[in-house]
TORMI-964922 format. One line per field, with one value per residue (C-alpha): x, y, z; chain; residue number from 1. Coordinates in pm, 1 decimal. Layout:
east <- (X ...)
north <- (Y ...)
up <- (Z ...)
unit <- (A ...)
pos <- (NUM ...)
END
This chain:
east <- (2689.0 2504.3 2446.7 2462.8 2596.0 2871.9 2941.2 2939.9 3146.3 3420.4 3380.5 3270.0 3014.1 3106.7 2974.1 3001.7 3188.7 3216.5 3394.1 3588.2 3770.4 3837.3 3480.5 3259.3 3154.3 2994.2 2824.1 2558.2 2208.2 2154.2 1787.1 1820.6 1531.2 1674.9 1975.8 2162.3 2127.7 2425.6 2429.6 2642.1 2693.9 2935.6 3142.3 3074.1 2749.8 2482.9 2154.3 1960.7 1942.2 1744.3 2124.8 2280.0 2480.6 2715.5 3041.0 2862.7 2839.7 3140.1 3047.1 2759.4 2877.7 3187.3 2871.6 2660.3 2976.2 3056.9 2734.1 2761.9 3104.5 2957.9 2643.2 2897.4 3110.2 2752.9 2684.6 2392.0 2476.0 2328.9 1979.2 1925.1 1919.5 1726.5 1939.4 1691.8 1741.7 1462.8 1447.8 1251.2 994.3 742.0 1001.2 1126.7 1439.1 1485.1 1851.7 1943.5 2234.0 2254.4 2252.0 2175.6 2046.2 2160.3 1888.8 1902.5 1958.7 1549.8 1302.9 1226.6 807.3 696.6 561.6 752.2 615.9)
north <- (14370.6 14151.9 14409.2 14250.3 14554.5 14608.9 14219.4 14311.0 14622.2 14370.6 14097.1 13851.8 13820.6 13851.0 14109.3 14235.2 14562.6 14834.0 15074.5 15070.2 15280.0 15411.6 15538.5 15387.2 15094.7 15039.1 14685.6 14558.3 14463.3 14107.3 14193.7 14486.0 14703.5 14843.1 14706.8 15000.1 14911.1 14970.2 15011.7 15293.2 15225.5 15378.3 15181.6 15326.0 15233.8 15417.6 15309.0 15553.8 15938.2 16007.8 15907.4 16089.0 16356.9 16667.0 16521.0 16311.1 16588.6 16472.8 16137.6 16228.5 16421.0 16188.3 15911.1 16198.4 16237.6 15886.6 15860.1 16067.0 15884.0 15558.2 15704.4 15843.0 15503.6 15326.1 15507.0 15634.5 15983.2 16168.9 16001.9 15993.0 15802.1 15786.0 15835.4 15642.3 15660.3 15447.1 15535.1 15337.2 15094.7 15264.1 15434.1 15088.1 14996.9 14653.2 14631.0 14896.3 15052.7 15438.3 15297.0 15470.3 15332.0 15403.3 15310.5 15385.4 15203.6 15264.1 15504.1 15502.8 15588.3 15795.9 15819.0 15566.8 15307.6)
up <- (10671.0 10468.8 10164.6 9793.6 9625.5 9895.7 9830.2 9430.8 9526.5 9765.7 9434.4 9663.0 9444.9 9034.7 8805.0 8444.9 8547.2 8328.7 8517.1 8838.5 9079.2 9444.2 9516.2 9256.4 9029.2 8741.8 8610.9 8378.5 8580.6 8560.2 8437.6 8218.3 8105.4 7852.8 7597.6 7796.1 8187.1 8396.8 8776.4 8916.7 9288.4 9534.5 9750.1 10070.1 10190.7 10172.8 10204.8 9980.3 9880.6 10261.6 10415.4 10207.5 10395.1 10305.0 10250.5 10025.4 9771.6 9607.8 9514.0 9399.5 9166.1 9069.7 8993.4 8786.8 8562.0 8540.9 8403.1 8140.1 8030.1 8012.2 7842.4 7603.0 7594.1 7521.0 7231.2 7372.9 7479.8 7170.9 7142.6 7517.8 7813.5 8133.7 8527.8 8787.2 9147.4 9330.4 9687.4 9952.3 9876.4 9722.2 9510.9 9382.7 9545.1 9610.9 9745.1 10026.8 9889.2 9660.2 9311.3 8962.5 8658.0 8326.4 8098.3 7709.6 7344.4 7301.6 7341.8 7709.6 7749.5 8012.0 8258.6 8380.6 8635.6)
unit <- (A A A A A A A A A A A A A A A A A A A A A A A A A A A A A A A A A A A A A A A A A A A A A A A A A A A A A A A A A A A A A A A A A A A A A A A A A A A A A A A A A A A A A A A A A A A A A A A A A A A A A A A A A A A A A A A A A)
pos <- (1 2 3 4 5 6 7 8 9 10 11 12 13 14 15 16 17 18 19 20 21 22 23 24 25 26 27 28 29 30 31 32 33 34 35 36 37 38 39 40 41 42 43 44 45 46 47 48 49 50 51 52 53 54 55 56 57 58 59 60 61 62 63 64 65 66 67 68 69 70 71 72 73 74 75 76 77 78 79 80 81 82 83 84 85 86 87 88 89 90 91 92 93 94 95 96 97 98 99 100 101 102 103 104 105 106 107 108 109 110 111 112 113)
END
């Protein structure tokens, strides 16, 4: 498979992690958008919310409450932050694997896009 995050995910290919385990990791996006902008990605692949599937449930979750940690460990979890989930093209996502973006450390307009 020839999937960058999945190569992030194997470090074949280096990051600035900020969080690791079993299921998920957690790195700083080489182009941020905000002073906060982490990527949460799990390490199974899975191309975007539409393959998503029941036993996924789990990991979802686990990545919605790593979130909230790092938010917290960012400093940003009291004056707010922004979860972004781009699916398909016209939804923004450039790299074909279930990612989230943790955005915050400014006031994020809106509507966004």
């Amino acid at each position: 498979m020839d999937c960058l995050f999945c190569k992030i995910a194997k470090g074949e290919i280096p990051s600035t992690k900020v969080y690791e385990d079993e299921q998920l990791l957690a790195f700083r996006d080489i182009d941020p958008k905000a002073p906060t902008h982490i990527l949460i990605i799990p390490k199974k692949h899975i191309s975007s919310i539409n393959a998503l599937t029941k036993e996924d449930t789990a990991l979802v979750g686990e990545a919605y409450l790593l979130v909230k940690n790092l938010a917290k460990e960012e400093g940003i979890d009291t004056s707010g932050y922004r979860v972004v989930v781009n699916t398909l093209q016209d939804g923004g996502q450039t790299v074909d694997h279930l990612h989230f973006h943790l955005l915050g450390g400014r006031s994020l307009g809106w509507p966004p896009g």
